[in-house]
N, C-alpha and C positions, 0 to 999 in steps of 0.2 A: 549512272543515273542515281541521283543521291537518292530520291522517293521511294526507287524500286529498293536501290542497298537497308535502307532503312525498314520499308516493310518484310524484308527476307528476314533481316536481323531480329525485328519481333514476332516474325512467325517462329522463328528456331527459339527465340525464348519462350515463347508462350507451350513450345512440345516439351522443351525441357524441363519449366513449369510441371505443366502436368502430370509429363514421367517420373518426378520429383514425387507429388502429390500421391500419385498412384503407389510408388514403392514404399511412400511411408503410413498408408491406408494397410497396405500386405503386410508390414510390418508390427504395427498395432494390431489386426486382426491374429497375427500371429501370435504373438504375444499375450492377447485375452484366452486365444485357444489354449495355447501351454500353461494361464494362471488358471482356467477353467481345469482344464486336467491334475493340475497339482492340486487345487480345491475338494474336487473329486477324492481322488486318493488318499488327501487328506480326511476326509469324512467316513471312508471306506475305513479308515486305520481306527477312529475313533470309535465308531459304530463296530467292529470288531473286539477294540477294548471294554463297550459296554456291555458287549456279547457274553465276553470272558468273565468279565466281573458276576455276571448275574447266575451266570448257569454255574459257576465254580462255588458261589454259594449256597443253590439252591442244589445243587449238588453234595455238596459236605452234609446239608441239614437232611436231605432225603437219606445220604449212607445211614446217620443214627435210624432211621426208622426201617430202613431195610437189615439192619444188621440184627436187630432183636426180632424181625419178624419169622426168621425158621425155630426158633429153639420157645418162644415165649409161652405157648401153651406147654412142653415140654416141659420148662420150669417150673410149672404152674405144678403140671400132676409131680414131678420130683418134691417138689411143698409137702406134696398128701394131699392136695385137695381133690375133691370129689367133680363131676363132671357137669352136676348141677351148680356147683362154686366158681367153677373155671368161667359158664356160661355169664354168671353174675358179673365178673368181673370185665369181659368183654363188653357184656351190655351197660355195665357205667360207662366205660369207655365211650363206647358211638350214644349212648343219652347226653353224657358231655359235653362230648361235639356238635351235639342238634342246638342245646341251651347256650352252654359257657361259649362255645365256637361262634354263634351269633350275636353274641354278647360281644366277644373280642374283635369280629369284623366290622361292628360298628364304633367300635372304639380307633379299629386301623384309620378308619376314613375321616373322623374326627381330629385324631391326635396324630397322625401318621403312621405312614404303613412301615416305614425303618424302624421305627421303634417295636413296632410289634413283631417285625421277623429278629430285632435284637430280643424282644421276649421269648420270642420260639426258644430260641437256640438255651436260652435259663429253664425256661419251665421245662423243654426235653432233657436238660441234665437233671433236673429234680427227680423227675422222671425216673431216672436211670437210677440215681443213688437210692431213693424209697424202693428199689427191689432188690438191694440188700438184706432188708428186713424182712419177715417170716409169717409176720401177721396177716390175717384176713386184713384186716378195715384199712392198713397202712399201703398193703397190694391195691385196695379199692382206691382207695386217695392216690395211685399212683395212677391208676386209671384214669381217672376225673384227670387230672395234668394232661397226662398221654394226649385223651381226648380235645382239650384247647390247645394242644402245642399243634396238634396234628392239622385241625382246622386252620392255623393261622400258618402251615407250612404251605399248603395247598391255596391258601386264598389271597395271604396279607404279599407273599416274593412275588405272583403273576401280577399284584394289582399292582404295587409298586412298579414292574417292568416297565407292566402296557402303558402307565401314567409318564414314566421317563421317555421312553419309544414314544410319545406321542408329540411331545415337547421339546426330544432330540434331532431325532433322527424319523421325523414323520415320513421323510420318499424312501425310508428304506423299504427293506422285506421283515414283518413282523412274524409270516410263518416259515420263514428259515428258522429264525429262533425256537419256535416250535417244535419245529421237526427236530434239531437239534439237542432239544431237552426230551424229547418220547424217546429217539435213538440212544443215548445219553443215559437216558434213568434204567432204559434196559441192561445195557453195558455195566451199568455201576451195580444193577440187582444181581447180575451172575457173580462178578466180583465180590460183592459182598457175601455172596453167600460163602462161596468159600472161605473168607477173612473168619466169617462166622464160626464155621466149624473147623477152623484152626484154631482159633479162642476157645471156644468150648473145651474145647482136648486138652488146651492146655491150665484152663482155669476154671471150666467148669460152664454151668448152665449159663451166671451172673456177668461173665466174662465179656458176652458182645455188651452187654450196658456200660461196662467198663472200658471200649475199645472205642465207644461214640462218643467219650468226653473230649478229647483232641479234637475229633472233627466238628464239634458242635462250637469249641474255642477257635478253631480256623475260620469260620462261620462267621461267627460274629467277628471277630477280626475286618473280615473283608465287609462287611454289612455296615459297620461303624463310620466306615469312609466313603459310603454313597451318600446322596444327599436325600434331603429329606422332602416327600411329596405325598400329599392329602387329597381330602374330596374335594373341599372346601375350605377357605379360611374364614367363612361364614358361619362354618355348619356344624351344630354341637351337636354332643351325642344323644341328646336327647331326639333330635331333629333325623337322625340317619337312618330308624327305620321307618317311619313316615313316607320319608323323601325316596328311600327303597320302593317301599310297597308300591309307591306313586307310580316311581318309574316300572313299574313291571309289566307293559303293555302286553299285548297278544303273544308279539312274536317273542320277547325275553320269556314268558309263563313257556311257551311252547318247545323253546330250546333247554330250559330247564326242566321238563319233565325228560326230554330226551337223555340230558345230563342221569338223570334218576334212575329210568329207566335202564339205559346201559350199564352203568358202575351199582346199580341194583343188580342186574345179572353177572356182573365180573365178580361183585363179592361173595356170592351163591357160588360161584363158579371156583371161589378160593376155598372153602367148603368142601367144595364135594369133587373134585378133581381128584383125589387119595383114594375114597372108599371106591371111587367109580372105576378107578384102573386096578382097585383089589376084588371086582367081581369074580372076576373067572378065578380065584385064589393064587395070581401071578405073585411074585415078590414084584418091588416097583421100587428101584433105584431111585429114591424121590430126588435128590442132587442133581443129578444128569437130566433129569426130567426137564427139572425146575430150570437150569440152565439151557435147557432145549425150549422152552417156552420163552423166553428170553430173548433166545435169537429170533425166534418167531416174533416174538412184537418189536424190536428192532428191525426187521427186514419191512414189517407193515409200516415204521416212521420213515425207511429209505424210501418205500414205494412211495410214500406220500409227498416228501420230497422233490423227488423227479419230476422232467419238465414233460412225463410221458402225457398226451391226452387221455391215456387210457386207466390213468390215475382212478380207484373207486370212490364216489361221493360218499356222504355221512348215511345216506340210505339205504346203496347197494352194502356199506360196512355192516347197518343194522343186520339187513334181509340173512346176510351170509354168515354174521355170526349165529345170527336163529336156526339157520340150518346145519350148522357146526352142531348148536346144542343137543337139537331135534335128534343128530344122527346117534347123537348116544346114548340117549334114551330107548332106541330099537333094538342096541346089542350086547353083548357083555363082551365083545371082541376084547383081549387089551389093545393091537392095533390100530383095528377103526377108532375105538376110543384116543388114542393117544392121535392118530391125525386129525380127528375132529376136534381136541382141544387145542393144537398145534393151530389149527385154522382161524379159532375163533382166540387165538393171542397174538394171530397176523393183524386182525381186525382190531384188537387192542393197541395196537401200535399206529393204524390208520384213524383210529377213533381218536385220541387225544389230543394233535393238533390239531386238527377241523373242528373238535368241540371248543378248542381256547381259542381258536382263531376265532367264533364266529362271539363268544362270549366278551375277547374284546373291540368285535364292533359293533357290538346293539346294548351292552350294559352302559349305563351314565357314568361316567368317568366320576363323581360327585360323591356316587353313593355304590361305587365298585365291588369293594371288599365286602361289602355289609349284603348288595347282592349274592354273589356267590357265596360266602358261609349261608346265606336264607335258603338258597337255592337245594344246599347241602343236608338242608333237616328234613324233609322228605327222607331222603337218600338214608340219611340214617335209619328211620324210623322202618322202611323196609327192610335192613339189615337185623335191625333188633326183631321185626316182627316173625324174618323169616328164625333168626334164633330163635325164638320161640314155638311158636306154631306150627315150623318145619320139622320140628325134631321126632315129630312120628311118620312124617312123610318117607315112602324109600324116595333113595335120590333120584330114580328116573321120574316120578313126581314132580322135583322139585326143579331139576333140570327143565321140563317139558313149560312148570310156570316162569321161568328164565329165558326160553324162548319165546315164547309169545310176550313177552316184556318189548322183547327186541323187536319183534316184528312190531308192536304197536308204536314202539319208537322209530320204527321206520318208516310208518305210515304218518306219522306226526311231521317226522323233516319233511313228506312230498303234497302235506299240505300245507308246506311255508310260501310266500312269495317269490317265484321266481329269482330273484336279484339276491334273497336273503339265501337262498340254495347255491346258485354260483356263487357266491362270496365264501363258500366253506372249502373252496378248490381254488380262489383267487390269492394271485402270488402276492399281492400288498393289501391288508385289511383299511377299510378307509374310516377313519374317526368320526362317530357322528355329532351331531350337535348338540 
């Protein structure tokens, strides 16, 4: 039957059609799956390379500043200076950082923020060479530097990140990076201290200022070859704190007193952690200590880290650093004292990511840098105030106004909006508009 031969024949073509059809649909989807996963991995590799770049730098600039910080008042009384001289020169410093520090984060977000962590890394060597010299007024001048380099170490490298990370690599995880720089800065504090007091021994007080000009040069180095990103290319400097202030709605004003508040009581707590553990007349291995504190706020950026639920928000961080303080103001134990500060440098390690995570997602990407150094003069002016006004206070005093700091900052985070409290334990911060 020719009809029937004929319909059999294009039925078997039209299956083999199809089966044709179908294997090269599997094929092609195959194949998008495998350029989807090469794309992937691809982006994994680059987003790791920006990882490296940013923290290896911000890294090198934090060593100089951590490596002057055990011997600097040391050097200060080796001068001959007197304890009311030593104060002076501290409080240029953080006065510095309130003015000239606001001044250069509005310049970051005008001119760019490369440029100004390429300035860091100049004005910290300046820094370093003017304490060479022996003079009051050239020590003060050296402060004044100190103080804008240090602002623009802490505000001009995060702005820059968040601004690349926003523009790169927006679906990654912005507080891995985080947690990896709070883990990271701890690690490099213990290390430095030692580098520290191997210099010293071998060169003297001047020796760590000496030992931060390579890394301030590796710094820039690598800082030279990122690329370069502003607020605006609209927005001149005169425009940047206006356009700040504008943007400082409820919830930015509220997170930055949090900011205040906490690193208000970390830097009391830098202060008086020495005379507090020389109450009961102990000697106090300050090294080992300081390196014990260390791992302590390194283990608070692993916990933060973790994919545990049981992670603590930026609240329960306040509450329980308040009662770390609280405990040691009750006793002259050196023990309890020494695990109550232990506690509240776990909470320092859990505090820093969640404060930058939540900073880069409610600050205006526009007017970023110029935000946070604003944010930062308050913070000063506590710091000066408690130098000052503190210094008749005993430390259980001044401790006990450090805890209630904390607690009112914790009361502030659990009167944010719901959404803005979970976003300070959300694994990707989301960019606002």
């Amino acid at each position: 039957n020719v009809f029937g031969a004929m319909t059999m024949t294009t039925g078997i073509s039209a299956v083999e059609s199809e089966a044709a059809g179908a294997d090269g649909l599997d094929d092609k989807q195959g194949c998008d799956a495998v350029e989807g996963h090469t794309t992937e991995a691809f982006r994994r590799v680059e987003f790791a390379k920006f990882q490296n770049s940013y923290l290896a730098a911000f890294f090198l600039g934090a060593s100089a500043d951590w490596l002057k910080g055990p011997y600097i008042y040391r050097l200060y009384e080796a001068r001959g200076f007197a304890k009311s001289e030593i104060t002076l020169l501290f409080t240029a410093g953080y006065m510095s950082s309130a003015f000239f520090g606001l001044l250069a984060g509005m310049l970051s977000d005008a001119l760019g923020r490369r440029r100004m962590c390429l300035l860091f890394c100049a004005l910290y060597a300046v820094h370093g060479l003017l304490h060479v010299f022996e003079t009051f007024a050239v020590l003060c001048l050296a402060r004044i530097v100190s103080g804008v380099a240090t602002a623009l170490l802490f505000s001009s490298f995060e702005a820059w990140m968040v601004a690349e990370h926003h523009r790169r690599f927006a679906d990654m995880d912005l507080s891995e990076t985080f947690g990896m720089q709070t883990q990271g800065n701890a690690l490099l504090a213990m290390g430095c201290g030692f580098l520290a007091q191997g210099s010293v021994f071998i060169g003297g007080y001047v020796a760590p200022m000496v030992v931060s000009m390579p890394l301030l040069a590796s710094c820039a180095y690598i800082v030279k070859r990122w690329p370069e990103n502003k607020g605006s290319g609209r927005t001149s400097v005169i425009n940047v704190l206006p356009k700040a202030l504008a943007g400082m709605n409820l919830v930015v004003a509220r997170i930055g007193a949090m900011q205040c508040l906490f690193e208000g009581a970390m830097h009391i707590f830098v202060f008086l952690w020495t005379p507090c553990l020389q109450r009961g007349g102990t000697t106090v291995p300050h090294g080992f200590i300081f390196a014990g504190f260390m791992a302590c706020m390194m283990l608070g950026g692993m916990v933060y880290r973790s994919a545990s639920p049981h992670r603590p928000n930026l609240g329960v961080v306040f509450f329980i650093g308040a009662v770390s303080l609280l405990l040691s103001c009750c006793t002259e134990s050196f023990h309890v004292n020494l695990a109550a500060f232990c506690s509240f440098e776990f909470c320092v390690g859990c505090y820093f990511p969640q404060i930058a995570l939540l900073r880069s997602a409610h600050l205006q990407e526009e007017t970023r840098n110029a935000t946070i150094t604003l944010i930062r003069v308050p913070l000063n002016f506590i710091v000066v105030g408690t130098l000052y006004w503190g210094r008749s206070w005993a430390p259980e005093t001044t401790l006990l106004a450090a805890a209630l700091a904390l607690a009112v900052g914790g009361a502030i985070f659990y009167s944010l909006p719901k959404d803005v409290t979970a976003a300070a334990l959300c694994a990707k911060a989301k960019k606002t508009a």
